[in-house]
C-alpha positions as CSV (number, residue, x, y, z in Angstrom):
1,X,-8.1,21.3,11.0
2,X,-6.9,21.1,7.8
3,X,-6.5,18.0,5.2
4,X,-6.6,16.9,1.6
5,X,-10.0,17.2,0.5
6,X,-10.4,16.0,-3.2
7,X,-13.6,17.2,-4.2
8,X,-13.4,15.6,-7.5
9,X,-12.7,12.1,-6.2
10,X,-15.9,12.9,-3.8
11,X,-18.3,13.3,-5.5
12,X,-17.9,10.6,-8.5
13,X,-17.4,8.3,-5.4
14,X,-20.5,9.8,-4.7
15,X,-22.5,9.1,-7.6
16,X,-20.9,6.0,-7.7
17,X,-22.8,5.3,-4.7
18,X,-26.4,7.0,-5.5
19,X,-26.0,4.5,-8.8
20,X,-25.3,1.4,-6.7
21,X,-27.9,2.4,-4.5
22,X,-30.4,2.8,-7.1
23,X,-31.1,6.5,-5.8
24,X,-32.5,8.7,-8.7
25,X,-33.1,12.7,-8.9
26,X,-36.2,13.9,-8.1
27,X,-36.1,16.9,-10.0
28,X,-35.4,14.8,-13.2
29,X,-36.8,11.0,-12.6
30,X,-33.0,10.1,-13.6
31,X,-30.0,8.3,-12.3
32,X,-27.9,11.5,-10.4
33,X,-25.4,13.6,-12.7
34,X,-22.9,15.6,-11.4
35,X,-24.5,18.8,-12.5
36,X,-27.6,17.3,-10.6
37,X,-25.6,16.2,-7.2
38,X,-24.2,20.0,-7.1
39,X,-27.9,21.5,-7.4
40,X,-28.5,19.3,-4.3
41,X,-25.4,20.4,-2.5
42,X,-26.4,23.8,-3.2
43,X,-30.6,23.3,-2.6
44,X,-28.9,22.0,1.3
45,X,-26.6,24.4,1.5
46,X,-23.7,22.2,1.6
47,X,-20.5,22.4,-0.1
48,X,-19.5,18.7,-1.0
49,X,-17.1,18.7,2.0
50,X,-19.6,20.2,4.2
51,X,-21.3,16.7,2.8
52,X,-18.2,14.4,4.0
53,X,-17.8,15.8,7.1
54,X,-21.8,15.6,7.7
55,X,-22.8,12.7,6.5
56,X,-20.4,11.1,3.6
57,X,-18.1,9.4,6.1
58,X,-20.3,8.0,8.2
59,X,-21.3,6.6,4.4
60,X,-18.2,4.9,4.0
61,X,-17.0,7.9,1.6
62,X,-13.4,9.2,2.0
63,X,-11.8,12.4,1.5
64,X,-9.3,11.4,-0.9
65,X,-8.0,8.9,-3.1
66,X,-4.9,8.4,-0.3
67,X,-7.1,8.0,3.2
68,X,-9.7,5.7,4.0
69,X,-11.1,6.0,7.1
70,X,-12.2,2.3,8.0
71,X,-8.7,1.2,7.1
72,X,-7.3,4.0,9.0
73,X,-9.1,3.5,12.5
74,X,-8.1,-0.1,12.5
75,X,-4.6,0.7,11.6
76,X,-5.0,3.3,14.4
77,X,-6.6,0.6,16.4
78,X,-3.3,-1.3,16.1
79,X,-0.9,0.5,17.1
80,X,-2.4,1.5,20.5
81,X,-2.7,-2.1,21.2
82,X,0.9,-2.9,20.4
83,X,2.0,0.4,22.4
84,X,-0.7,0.5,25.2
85,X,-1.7,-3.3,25.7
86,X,-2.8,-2.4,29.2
87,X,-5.7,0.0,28.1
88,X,-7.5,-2.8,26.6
89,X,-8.2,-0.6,23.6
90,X,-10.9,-1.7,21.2
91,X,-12.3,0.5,17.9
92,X,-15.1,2.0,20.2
93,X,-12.8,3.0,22.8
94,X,-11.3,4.8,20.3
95,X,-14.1,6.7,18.5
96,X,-15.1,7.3,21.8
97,X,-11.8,9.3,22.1
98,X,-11.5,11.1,18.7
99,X,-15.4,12.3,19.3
100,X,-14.4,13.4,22.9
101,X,-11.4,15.1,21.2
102,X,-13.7,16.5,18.2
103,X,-11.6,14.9,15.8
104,X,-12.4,12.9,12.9
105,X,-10.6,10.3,11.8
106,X,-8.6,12.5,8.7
107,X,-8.3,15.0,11.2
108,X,-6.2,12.9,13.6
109,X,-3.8,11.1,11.1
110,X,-3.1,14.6,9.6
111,X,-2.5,16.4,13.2
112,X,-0.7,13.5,14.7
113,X,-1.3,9.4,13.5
114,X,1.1,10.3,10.5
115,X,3.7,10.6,12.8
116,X,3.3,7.9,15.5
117,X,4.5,4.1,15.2
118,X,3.8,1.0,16.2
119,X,5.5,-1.3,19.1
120,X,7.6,-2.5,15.8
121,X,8.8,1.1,14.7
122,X,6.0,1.1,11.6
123,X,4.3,4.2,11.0
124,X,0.5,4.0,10.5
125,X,-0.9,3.7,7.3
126,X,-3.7,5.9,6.0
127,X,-5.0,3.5,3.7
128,X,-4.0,0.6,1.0
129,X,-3.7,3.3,-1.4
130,X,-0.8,5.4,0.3
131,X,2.9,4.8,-0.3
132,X,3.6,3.5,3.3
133,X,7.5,3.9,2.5
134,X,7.1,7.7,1.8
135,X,9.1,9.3,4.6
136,X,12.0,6.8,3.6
137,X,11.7,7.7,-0.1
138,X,11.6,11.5,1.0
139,X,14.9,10.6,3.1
140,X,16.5,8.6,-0.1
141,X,16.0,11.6,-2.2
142,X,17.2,14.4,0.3
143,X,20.4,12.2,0.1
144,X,20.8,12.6,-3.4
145,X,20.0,15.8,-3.9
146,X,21.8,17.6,-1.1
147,X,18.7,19.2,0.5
148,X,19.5,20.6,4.3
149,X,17.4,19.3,7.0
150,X,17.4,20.3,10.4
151,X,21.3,21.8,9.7
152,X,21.8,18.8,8.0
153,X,23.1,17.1,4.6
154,X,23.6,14.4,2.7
155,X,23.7,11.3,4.9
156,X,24.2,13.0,8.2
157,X,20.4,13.2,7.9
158,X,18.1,10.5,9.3
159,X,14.6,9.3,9.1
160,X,13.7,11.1,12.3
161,X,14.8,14.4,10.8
162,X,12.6,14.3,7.8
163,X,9.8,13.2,10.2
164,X,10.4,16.0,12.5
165,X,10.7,18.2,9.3
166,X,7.4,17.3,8.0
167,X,5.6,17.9,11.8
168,X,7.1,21.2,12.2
169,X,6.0,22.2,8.9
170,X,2.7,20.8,9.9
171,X,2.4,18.3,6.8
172,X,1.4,14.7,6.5
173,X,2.7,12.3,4.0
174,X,-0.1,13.2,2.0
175,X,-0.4,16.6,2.7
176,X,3.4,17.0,1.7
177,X,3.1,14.6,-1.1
178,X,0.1,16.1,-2.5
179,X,1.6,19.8,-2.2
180,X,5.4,19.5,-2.7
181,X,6.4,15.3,-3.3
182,X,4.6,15.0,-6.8
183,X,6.1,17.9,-8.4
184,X,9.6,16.5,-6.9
185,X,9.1,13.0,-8.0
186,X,8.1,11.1,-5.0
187,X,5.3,8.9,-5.3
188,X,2.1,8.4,-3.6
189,X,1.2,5.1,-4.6
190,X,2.0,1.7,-3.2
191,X,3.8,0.2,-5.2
192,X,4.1,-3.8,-5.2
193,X,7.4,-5.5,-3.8
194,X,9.2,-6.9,-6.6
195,X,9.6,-10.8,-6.5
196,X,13.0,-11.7,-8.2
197,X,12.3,-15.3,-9.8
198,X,15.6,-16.9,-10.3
199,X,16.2,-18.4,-13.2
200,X,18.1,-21.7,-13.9
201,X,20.5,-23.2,-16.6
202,X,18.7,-26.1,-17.0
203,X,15.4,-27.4,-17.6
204,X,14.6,-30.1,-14.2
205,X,15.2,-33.6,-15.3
206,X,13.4,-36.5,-14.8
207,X,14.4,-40.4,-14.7
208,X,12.5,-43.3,-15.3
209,X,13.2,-46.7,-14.6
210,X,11.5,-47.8,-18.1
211,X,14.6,-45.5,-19.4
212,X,17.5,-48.1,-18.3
213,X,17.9,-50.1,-21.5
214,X,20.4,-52.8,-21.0
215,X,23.2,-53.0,-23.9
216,X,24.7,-55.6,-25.8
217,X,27.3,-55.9,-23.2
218,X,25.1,-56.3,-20.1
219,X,26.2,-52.6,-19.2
220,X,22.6,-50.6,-18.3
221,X,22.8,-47.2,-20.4
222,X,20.9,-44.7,-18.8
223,X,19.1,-42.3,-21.2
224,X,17.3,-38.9,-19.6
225,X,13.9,-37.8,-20.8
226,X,14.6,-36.3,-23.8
227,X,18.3,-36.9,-23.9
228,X,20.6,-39.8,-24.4
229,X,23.8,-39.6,-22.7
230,X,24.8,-43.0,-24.5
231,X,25.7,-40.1,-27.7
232,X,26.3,-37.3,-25.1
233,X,30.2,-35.5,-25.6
234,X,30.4,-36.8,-22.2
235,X,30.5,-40.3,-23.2
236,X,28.4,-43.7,-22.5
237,X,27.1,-44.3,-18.9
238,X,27.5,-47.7,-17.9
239,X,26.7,-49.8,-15.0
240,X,30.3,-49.1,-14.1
241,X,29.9,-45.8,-13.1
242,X,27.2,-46.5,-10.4
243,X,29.6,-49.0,-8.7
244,X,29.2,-48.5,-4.6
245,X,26.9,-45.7,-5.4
């Protein structure tokens, strides 16, 4: 089954790893270089995603800079519980059931996870690193640019029509986006809901008792923090105009 396989990204995640590990080459006494991880690919007769699919991901390695695994199962994990609460499904249950399937976990999102939702109608997410809103965003510009789906255009076409799109061209969000979306301007990264601060007129004000000073007159003028309404174009406060208050 096919998937996004960046070797790049692989093997300096890698490296990263031998470094953090402390693991040094034995050819040169050193910390592992690149050149010096793809002599040991070759000396095993591995191409580096021969090396994932053997032993990288059960290193905690991914594929990609879009899927991780770890996060992937337990969103997996999730949405059979919210759709199948009677199967009692836990995260062995359902390793048990990609390994009985020989599927890995990349394997499965790409051939059918990135098309299944949850009891809520939310698609699963391949990692924290994915745009999770990518099918919408593909939607959005299909509306804008006129693009026929399914014998459709413009906003005749639905979510479910891209989705269906997608499977029957037998692409995943990443897939498509790594293929097709970039080039057309979609993204692939999350990006961070914007929080609209509102902002205000005034500055908050403040009153203090120690503030009421009393006037010639017996009338209490009330001065603000930093403002006396005494001189204010509104006029004098006076005791007057807290009367049945």
């Amino acid at each position: 089954m096919a998937y996004y396989f960046n070797e790049a990204f692989y093997v300096a995640s890698k490296l990263g790893q031998l470094v953090d590990n402390g693991e040094k080459d034995p050819v040169t006494g050193n910390y592992y270089t690149e050149g010096g991880l793809y002599r040991a690919f070759a000396a095993a007769r591995m191409t580096p995603q021969d090396h994932y699919e053997r032993y990288g991901r059960f290193e905690g390695l991914n594929p990609n800079e879009y899927f991780s695994e770890a996060v992937y199962l337990n969103n997996k994990l999730g949405q059979l519980q919210s759709t199948e609460p009677q199967n009692n499904w836990t995260l062995e249950k359902l390793n048990a059931a990609l390994e009985a399937a020989n599927l890995t976990p990349v394997e499965h999102y790409e051939q059918y996870g990135c098309y299944e939702k949850d009891a809520g109608g939310n698609f699963i997410s391949p990692s924290e690193f994915f745009n999770p809103y990518y099918y919408a965003n593909k939607l959005d510009q299909c509306w804008e640019s006129g693009e026929t789906v399914n014998g459709k255009t413009g906003y005749a076409i639905t979510l479910d029509d891209v989705v269906s799109a997608f499977q029957a061209a037998k692409l995943s969000p990443i897939s498509h986006f790594v293929q097709y979306g970039e080039g057309e301007g979609l993204t692939g990264e999350v990006i961070p809901p914007i929080m609209v601060i509102p902002e205000f007129p005034w500055e908050p004000i403040t009153f203090s008792i120690e503030d009421a000073i009393p006037s010639s007159d017996s009338d209490a003028v009330v001065k603000l923090v930093g403002v006396d309404l005494a001189e204010n174009e509104y006029g004098a406060l006076t005791s007057d105009d807290f009367s049945g208050a």
